[in-house]
N, C-alpha and C positions, 0 to 999 in steps of 0.2 A: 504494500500500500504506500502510495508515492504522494503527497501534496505539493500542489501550483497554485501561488498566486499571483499573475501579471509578472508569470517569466519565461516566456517560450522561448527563448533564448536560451538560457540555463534548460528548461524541460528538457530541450535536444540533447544536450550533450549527456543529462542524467538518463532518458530513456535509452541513449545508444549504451550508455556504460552497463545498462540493464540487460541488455538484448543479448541472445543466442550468439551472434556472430560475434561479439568484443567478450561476452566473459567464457574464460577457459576452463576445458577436463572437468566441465558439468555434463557430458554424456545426452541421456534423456531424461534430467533430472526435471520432473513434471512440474511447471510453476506457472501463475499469471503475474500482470502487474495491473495491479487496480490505480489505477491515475486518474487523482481527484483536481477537480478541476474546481477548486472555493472561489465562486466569482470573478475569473478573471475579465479585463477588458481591455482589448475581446477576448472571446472564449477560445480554449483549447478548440478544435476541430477533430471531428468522432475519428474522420478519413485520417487526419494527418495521426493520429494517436496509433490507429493502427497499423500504421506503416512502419513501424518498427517491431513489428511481427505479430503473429496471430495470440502471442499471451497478453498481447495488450489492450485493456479496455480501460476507454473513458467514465467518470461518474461526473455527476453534475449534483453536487446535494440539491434539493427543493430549496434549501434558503440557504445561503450563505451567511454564512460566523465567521466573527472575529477571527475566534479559535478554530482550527480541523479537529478538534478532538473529539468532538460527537459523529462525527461521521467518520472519524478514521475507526472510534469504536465499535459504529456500526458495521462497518463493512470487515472488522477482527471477526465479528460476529459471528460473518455471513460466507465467511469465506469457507471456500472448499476443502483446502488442504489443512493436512495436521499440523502444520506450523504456520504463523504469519510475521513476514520483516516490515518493520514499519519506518519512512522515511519521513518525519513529520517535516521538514526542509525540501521542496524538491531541487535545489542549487547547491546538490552536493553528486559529483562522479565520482564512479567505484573505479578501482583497478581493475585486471581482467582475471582474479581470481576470488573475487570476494565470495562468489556464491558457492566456489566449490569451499573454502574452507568454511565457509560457516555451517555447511551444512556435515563436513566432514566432523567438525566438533560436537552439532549434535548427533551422527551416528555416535562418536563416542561415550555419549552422555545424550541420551533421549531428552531429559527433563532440565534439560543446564536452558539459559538466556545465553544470546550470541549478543556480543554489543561490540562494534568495530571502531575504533580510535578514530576520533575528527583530523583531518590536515584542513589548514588552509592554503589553497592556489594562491603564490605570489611571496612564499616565506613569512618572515617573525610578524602575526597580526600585531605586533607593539610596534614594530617600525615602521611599517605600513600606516597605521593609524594616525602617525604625526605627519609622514609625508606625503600622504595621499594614494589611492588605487584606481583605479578606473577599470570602466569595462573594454577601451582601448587596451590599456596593458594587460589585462589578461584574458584578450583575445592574443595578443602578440606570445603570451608564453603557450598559449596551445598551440600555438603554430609552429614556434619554435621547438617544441616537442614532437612535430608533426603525430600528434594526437588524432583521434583514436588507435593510428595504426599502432603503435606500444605504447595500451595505457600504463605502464608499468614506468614510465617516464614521466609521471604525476610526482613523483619521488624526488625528482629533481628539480625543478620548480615548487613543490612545499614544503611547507613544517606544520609538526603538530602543532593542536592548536592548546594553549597555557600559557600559564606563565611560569611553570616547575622550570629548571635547566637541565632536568630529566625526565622528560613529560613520559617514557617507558617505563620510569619508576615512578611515579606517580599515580594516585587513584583518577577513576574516570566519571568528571561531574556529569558528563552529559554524551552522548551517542545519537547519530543522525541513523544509523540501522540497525535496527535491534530487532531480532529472533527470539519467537517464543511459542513454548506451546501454544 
């Protein structure tokens, strides 16, 4: 379950990091992406949603909230599968193994939470923040990565995101995808 709001922009590059062809040695591991569309203006399009393959479907809540969190919960609810990952941020890209390892950890442990570590595009969010970021510049580092062909070059252009100087060793306040029964 993926939330948008007023970023097709961002949506693209997070649905392809979703999709079949960018994430690797998930096999036929059977999954949808529920992509909520909380009022954007304009709206996601049903056509372009599914054009990053067939496990993708648009929602449109009846009313749009502040918050996605009643309809992210509904749609926990409603879903099909025994697990559900939730991206309450849709302007965040995976690498191209995020799905096999999470779900590799819950074969190891059926009933564990999967929660994957935030980066931010663009390095230290503290230096950035005084000197400014733009959606020019980090259009230029995807490109300079020539992204998606190895999202695995996300690594080089970010950093976690903290403020620990071991953010590895440190606890995790918060997860953009979280796996759970």
């Amino acid at each position: 379950i993926v939330n948008f709001y007023n970023m097709k922009r961002e949506a693209a590059r997070t649905l392809t990091s979703l999709s079949r062809q960018y994430q690797k040695g998930i096999g036929d591991l059977a999954y949808e992406v529920l992509c909520i569309d909380n009022g954007s203006d304009p709206p996601l399009e049903e056509d372009w949603i599914r054009g990053f393959g067939p496990e993708f479907k648009l929602v449109r809540p009846e009313r749009a909230h502040p918050s996605p969190c009643g309809v992210i919960n509904e749609l926990a609810r409603s879903a099909r599968g025994e697990y559900v990952a939730i991206m309450i941020d849709g302007a965040h890209v995976l690498t191209p193994g995020v799905l096999r390892e999470a779900f590799a950890a819950i074969d190891a442990d059926p009933g564990s939470v999967v929660a994957l570590r935030n980066w931010f595009v663009g390095g230290d969010q503290r230096w950035l923040s005084e000197v400014g970021y733009t959606r020019e510049q980090e259009d230029i580092l995807f490109e300079r990565i020539h992204w998606p062909a190895d999202g695995y070059q996300l690594f080089h252009v970010g950093a976690p995101i903290g403020e620990h100087v071991d953010p590895w060793l440190a606890g995790m306040i918060e997860s953009n995808f979280l796996v759970l029964p």
